[in-house]
C-alpha positions in Angstrom: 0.0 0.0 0.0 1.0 3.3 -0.6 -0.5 6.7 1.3 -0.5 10.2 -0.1 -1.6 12.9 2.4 -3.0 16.3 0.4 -3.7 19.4 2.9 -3.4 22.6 2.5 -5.1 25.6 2.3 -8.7 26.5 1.2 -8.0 27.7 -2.4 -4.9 26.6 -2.9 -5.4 23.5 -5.1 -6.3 20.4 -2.6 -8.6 18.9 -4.9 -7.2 19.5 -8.2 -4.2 17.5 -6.9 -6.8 14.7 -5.4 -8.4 14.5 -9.0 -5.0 14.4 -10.2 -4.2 11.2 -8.1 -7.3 10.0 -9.1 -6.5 9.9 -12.8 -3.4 8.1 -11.7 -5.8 5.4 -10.4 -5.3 6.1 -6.6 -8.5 5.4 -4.2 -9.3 9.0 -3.2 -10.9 10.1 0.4 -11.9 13.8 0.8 -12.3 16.0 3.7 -12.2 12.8 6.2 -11.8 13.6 10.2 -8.2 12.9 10.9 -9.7 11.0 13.6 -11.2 8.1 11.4 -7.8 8.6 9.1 -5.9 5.7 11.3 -8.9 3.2 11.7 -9.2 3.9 7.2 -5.8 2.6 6.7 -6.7 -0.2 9.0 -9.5 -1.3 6.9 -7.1 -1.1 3.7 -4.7 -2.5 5.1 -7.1 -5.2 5.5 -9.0 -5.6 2.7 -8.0 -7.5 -0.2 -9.3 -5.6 -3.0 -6.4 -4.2 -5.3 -8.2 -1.0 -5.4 -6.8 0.0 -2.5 -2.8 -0.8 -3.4 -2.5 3.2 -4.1 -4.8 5.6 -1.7 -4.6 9.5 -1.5 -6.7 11.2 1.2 -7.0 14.3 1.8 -7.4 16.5 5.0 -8.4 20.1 5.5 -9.3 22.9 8.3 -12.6 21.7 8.7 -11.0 19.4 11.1 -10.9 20.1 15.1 -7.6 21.6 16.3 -7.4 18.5 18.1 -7.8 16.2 15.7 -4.9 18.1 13.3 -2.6 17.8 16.4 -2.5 14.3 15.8 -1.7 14.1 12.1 2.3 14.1 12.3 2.1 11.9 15.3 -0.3 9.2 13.0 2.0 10.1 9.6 5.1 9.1 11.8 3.2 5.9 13.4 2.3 4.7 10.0 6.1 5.1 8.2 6.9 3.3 11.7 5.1 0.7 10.5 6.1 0.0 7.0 3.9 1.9 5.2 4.9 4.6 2.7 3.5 7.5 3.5 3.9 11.1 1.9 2.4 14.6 3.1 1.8 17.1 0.4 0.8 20.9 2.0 -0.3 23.1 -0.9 -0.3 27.1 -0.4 -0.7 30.7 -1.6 -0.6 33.8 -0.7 -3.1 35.7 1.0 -3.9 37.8 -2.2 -4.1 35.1 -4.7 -6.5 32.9 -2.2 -8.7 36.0 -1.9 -8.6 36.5 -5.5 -9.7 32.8 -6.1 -12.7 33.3 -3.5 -13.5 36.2 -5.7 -13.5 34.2 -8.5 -15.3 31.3 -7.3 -18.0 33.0 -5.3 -17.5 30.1 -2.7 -17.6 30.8 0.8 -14.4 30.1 3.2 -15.2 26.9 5.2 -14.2 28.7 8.2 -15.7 32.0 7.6 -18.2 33.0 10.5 -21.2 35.5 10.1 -18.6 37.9 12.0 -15.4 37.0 10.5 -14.6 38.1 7.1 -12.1 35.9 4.4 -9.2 36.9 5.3 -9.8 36.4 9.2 -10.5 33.3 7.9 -7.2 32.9 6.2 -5.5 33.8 9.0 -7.7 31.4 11.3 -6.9 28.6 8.8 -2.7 29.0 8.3 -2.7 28.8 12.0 -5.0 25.4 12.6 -2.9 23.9 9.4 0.5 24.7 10.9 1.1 21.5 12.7 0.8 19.7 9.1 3.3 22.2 7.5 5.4 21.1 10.0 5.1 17.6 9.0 5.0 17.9 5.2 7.4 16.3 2.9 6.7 18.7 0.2 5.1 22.8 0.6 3.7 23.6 -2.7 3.0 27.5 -3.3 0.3 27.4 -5.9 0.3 31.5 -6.0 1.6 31.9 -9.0 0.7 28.2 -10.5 -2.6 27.3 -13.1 -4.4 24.8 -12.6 -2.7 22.8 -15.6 0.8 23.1 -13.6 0.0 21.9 -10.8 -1.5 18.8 -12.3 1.9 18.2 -14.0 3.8 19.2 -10.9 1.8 16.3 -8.7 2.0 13.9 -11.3 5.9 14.1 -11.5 6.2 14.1 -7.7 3.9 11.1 -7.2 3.6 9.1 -9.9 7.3 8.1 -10.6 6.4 6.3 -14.1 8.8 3.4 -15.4 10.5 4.4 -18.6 9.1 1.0 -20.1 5.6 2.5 -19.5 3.6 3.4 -22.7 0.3 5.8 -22.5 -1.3 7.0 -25.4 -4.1 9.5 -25.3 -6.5 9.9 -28.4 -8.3 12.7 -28.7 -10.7 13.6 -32.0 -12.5 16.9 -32.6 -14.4 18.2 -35.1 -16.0 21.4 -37.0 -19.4 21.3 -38.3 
């Protein structure tokens, strides 16, 4: 088995990197407690379904303090145990995450009635610091579209033999 932990900021590109992974055939989890996130790679662990040979799961802010406390402990526990494990932390900068909102329209997941986005930001870069602290790799998607940072997770994760063929077909057409 092989774990890939995504995290990061709201904004900054979590779940374009998940469907990355997902395109590279990894079993993707979203937005699961980090509480549940030891007794899920129990089950895989587990099971005997090759789906679950590659997993990427990502983890966010909408997590109790408490429960993010625990991640590095769990990401060292499970490397303990013979499991590779990788922690991926994608970022931006303040301006280019309230640019995106702005874009979007989406609301922060921790913005309050009283608290405004960047508040929220701030709120958010402080609950997510014990899993910068543990990340193999940061990631500052400031300045990075959406196509780049596909590329960049797919060379950092899926290390492809040279053997390996794909071929993509694509077909268009004008009326």
């Amino acid at each position: 088995m092989r774990l890939v932990l995504i995290s990061g900021l709201s904004g900054s590109g979590k779940s374009v990197a998940l469907h990355m992974l997902e395109d590279l055939d990894y079993y993707c989890v979203d937005n699961i407690p980090a509480a549940l996130l030891k007794a899920f790679v129990s089950h895989t662990l587990r099971s005997t379904d090759n789906q679950y040979e590659r997993v990427a799961v990502g983890l966010d802010a909408r997590n109790t303090r408490a429960e993010i406390a625990i991640v590095p402990d769990l990401v060292t526990d499970l490397r303990a145990s013979g499991i590779p494990c990788e922690m991926l932390f994608l970022t931006a900068s303040d301006d280019a995450l309230l640019r995106r909102f702005a874009e979007t329209r989406r609301k922060h997941p921790l913005s309050r009635n009283s608290e405004g986005l960047r508040e929220a930001i701030a709120l958010e870069r402080d609950l997510l610091d014990p899993v910068v602290q543990a990340a193999d790799l940061i990631v500052d998607t400031s300045h990075t579209g959406v196509h780049d940072l596909r590329d960049l997770i797919r060379n950092r994760v899926e290390r492809r033999r040279n053997a390996r063929l794909s071929i993509l077909f694509e077909s268009f057409g004008f009326k």
